[in-house]
Residue, then its C-alpha position, 0 to 999 in steps of 0.5 A: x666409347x674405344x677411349x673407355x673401353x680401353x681404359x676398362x681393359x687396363x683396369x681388368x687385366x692389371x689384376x686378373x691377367x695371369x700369363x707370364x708375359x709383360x706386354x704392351x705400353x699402356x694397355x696391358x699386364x699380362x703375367x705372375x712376374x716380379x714387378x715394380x712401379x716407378x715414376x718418371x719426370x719429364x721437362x717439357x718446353x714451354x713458353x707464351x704466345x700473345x693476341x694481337x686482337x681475338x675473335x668478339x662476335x658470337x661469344x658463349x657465356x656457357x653450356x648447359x647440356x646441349x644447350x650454348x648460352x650466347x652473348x657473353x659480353x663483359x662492360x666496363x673497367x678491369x684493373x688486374x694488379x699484374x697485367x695491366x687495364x683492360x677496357x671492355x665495351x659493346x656494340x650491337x644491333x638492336x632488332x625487332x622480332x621478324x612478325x612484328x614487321x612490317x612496323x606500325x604505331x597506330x593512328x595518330x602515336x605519340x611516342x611515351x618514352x624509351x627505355x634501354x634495359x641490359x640485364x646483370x647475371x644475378x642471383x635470388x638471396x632472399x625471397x619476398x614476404x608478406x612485410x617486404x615484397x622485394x626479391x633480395x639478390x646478389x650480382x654474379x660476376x662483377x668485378x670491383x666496385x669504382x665507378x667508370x663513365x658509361x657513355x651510350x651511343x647510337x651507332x651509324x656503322x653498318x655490321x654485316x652478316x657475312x664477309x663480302x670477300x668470302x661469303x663466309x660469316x663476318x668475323x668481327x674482332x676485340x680491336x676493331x671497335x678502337x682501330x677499325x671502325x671509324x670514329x664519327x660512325x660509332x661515337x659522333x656527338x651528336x649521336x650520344x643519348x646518354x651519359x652517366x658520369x659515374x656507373x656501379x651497377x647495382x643489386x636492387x631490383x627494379x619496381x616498375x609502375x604502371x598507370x592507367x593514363x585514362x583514369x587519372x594516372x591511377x596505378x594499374x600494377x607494378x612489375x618487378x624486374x631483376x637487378x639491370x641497367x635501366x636507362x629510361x627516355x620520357x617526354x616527361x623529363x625537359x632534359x629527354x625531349x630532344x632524345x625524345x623526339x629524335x626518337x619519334x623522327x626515325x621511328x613513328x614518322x616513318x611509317x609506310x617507309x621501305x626502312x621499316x618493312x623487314x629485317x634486312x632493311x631495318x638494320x641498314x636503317x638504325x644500325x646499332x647502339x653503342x656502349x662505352x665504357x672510360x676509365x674515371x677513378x683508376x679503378x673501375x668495375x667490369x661486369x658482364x651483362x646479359x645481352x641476350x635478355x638486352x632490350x630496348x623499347x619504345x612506349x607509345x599510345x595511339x587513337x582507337x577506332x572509336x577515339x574522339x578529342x578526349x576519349x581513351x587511347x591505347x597504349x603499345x611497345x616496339x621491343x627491339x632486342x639486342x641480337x644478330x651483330x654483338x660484339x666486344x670490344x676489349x683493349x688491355x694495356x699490358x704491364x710494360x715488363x710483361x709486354x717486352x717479356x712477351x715479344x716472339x724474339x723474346x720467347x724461346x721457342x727451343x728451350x722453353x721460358x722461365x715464365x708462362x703468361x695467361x691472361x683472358x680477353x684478348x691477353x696471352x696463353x702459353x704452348x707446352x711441347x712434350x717429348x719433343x726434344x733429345x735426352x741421353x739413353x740408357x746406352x749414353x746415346x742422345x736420343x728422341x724423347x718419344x722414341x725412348x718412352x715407346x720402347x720401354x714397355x711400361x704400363x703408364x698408370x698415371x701422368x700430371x702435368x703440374x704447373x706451380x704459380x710464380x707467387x714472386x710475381x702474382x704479388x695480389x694472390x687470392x681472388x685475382x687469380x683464375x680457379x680454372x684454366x683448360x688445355x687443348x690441341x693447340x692446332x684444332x682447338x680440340x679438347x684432349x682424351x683425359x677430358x672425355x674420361x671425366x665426363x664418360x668414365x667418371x661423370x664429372x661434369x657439373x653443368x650447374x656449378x662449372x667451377x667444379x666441372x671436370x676436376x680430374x683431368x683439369x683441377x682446379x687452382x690448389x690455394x695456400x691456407x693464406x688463400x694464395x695459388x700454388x699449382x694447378x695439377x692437369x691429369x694427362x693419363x689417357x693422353x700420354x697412354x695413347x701417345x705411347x702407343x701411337x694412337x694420337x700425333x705428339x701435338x703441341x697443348x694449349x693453355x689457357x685460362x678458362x671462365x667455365x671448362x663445360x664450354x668447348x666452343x672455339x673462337x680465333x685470334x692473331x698473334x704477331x706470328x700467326x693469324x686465325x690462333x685457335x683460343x677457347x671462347x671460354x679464355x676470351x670471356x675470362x678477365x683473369x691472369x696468372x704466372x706459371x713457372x715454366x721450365x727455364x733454368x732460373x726456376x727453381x727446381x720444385x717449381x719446374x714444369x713437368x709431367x710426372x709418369x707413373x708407370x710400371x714396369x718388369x723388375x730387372x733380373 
């Protein structure tokens, strides 16, 4: 509320005030003086920071309201044109709900099938009819179309709650998948349960059939699903026995066993199933799933009370959902140019860079410090910049900070290049004041098309007429004004690429020179890389990062 009170104040007496005084940085015009607006250009020092590993447990898809959507987790083979390949895969813990414990089958079970169902994000197109009772969709965020090996294991590597050493939650990262898992608990042989040689996912819905195993296999009903990765195990099907029965071993055999008595017993019983994701055709596709909808379920039939040889059975589940311990692995092979590029001996950290490197998952972002260094004042003495701003008595009606594409180096262009990114107090992750005015003041947040969220304070990607990126334009006006008048600390802002500027939630990182890097968890779900020009001196001059003031100020007599 001060925020938007403030910046009431400033509206109301830049017109009305009528004393003779021009008073205050920022906040105030009182007086019937001659005066005149001016803009002033200020080059900030900008350069990049690159993850070694980030942060993958506990990731948010999005906000709506209040409400955190969890388990954003991205499958599959991402080509970016200009940083490289990145490889996503998933391991989680499957989990039955807490009533469902202590774990029955009945008499006498025999275990149907299993089934694994990883939900894709979709979207209704077309709705059923008389003639064509399927729902018609269309997949949201999926990425290519070449097809990749999808590998799925169960896995013998026991996630923890909590860190032993701290008893704080267990923070689980991009690498450790690949680095620090051993390999014969995630990916042994002998654990595989499914390979599908070449995966695309698809937009069809699923048709499910349901028979009534009593009367001669007639149709029940048939359950329509949204569009999923469906892997189905049945004692049908010679080639599903041994799958089968392993089943059969660790589950309905085990009845009465202290393993399937409660929660914390069963995950360091059957620790988790692994998704892997391998590169086939130098192309691939990434998707994201929607694990928080993820199960995996175990058909069964068993005696009833009254069951004799041949009399009916009754059938039930085990749902076992994907929850608790999900993590993303993610392993990005960096353009070997941009990789040197991004050495910290190789940033100037004084100076500033020619070039900024963003790039989602567990890429890179760049660090923009403003007025930080010396310029030559009106008496010709060098000094701080801030210092000088502060002193000059303006009234800041409008700050940019304008970032233009390296279009020499972004040579794809068009769809591979991130519509958003998102700015941010590069020590505690916090969004900046000109965010909080676009939600409060202008109420321009759009928790149903986030692409359109926010559009003041972090615009969106400004295209060419060839569908090319040009700039990205972040209005700083609120943040400059209380910078001025000593309100907030000069603090270094962070920029990243964002998949949705409603989400706020923070995750970490380690980069060479730091470790537990404050990253936006929306950077960390994004696939998505650009090249800003920074403010280097091989950039051209109207390509050149800076923040442009407009303010005004008493006219000199």
């Amino acid at each position: 509320m001060a925020i938007k009170t403030i910046t009431v104040f400033v509206i109301v007496f830049a017109f009305f005030a009528c004393d003779d005084d021009f008073n205050s940085v920022g906040s105030e015009v009182i007086g019937d003086v001659n005066f005149e607006e001016n803009t002033y250009s200020a080059v900030p020092v900008a350069y990049s920071k690159r993850f070694n590993r980030v942060r993958t447990n506990s990731l948010i898809r999005e906000v709506n309201g209040t409400q955190l959507v969890p388990h954003a987790n991205l499958l599959g083979i991402y080509n970016d044109p200009v940083y490289g390949k990145s490889t996503y895969s998933i391991l989680s813990q499957v989990v039955p709900t807490p009533s469902r414990f202590p774990l029955t089958f009945g008499a006498n079970p025999v275990l149907d099938s299993v089934v694994i169902s990883l939900p894709y994000f979709s979207t209704i197109t077309e709705s059923p009819t008389a003639n064509n009772p399927a729902t018609i969709y269309g997949l949201d965020s999926v990425y290519g179309g070449q097809p990749f090996r999808l590998s799925i294991f169960q896995s013998d590597f026991f996630l923890r709650d909590f860190d032993p050493t701290s008893n704080d939650g267990q923070v689980y990262y991009s690498n450790d998948i690949s680095s620090n898992f051993p390999e014969d608990q995630i990916e042994n042989s002998s654990n595989l349960l499914r390979t599908i040689e070449s995966f695309v996912p698809s937009p069809g819905e699923r048709a499910l059939d349901e028979f009534d195993v009593n009367n001669n296999d007639s149709l029940i009903e048939t359950t329509r699903e949204t569009p999923r990765l469906r892997v189905v195990f049945s004692k049908n099907r010679p080639e599903d026995q041994l799958i089968v029965e392993r089943f059969k071993k660790q589950f309905l055999d085990k009845v009465g066993n202290i393993v399937l008595s409660n929660t914390n017993n069963f995950i360091n019983y059957y620790r988790g199933i692994y998704f892997k994701a391998e590169d086939i055709s130098g192309g691939g596709n990434l998707l994201y799933v929607n694990m928080a909808d993820a199960r995996m379920t175990l058909y069964y039939n068993s005696e009833t009370s009254s069951t004799t040889d041949g009399d009916a059975r009754q059938t039930g589940e085990l749902e076992l959902l994907f929850s608790n311990a999900i993590i993303n692995g993610m392993n990005t092979e960096f353009n070997s140019d941009i990789a040197t590029a991004l050495l910290p001996e190789n940033q100037d950290k004084v100076n500033g860079e020619e070039s900024l490197y963003l790039k989602g998952g567990d890429g890179s972002f760049a660090v923009i410090d403003l007025f930080s260094g010396q310029i030559t004042n009106e008496n010709g003495e060098q000094e701080n910049e801030l210092d000088f701003l502060r002193r000059q008595n303006w009234l800041i009606n409008e700050a940019n900070l304008r970032l233009y594409v390296d279009q020499e180096k972004m040579t794809s262009g068009g769809s591979t290049e991130p519509e958003r990114i998102y700015v941010f107090d590069l020590e505690t992750g916090a969004v900046l004041a000109d965010y909080a005015l676009d939600i409060t003041l202008f109420g321009l947040q759009n928790f149903d098309a986030p692409l359109f969220s926010i559009p003041s304070h972090l615009g969106r990607l400004s295209r060419q007429s060839d569908g090319r990126g040009e700039f990205y334009n972040i209005r700083l006006t609120q943040h400059v004004i209380n910078l001025l008048n000593g309100d907030t600390d000069n603090i270094k802002i962070g920029v990243a690429v964002s998949q949705n500027v409603n989400s706020t939630t923070l995750a970490i990182g380690d980069t060479p020179e730091k470790e537990r890097e404050v990253i936006p968890t929306s950077s960390i779900v994004s696939h998505e890389g650009t090249i800003l020009y920074g403010n280097g001196n091989d950039v051209p001059e109207s390509k050149r990062l800076q923040l442009e003031i407009l303010y005004t100020s008493e006219k000199d007599n």
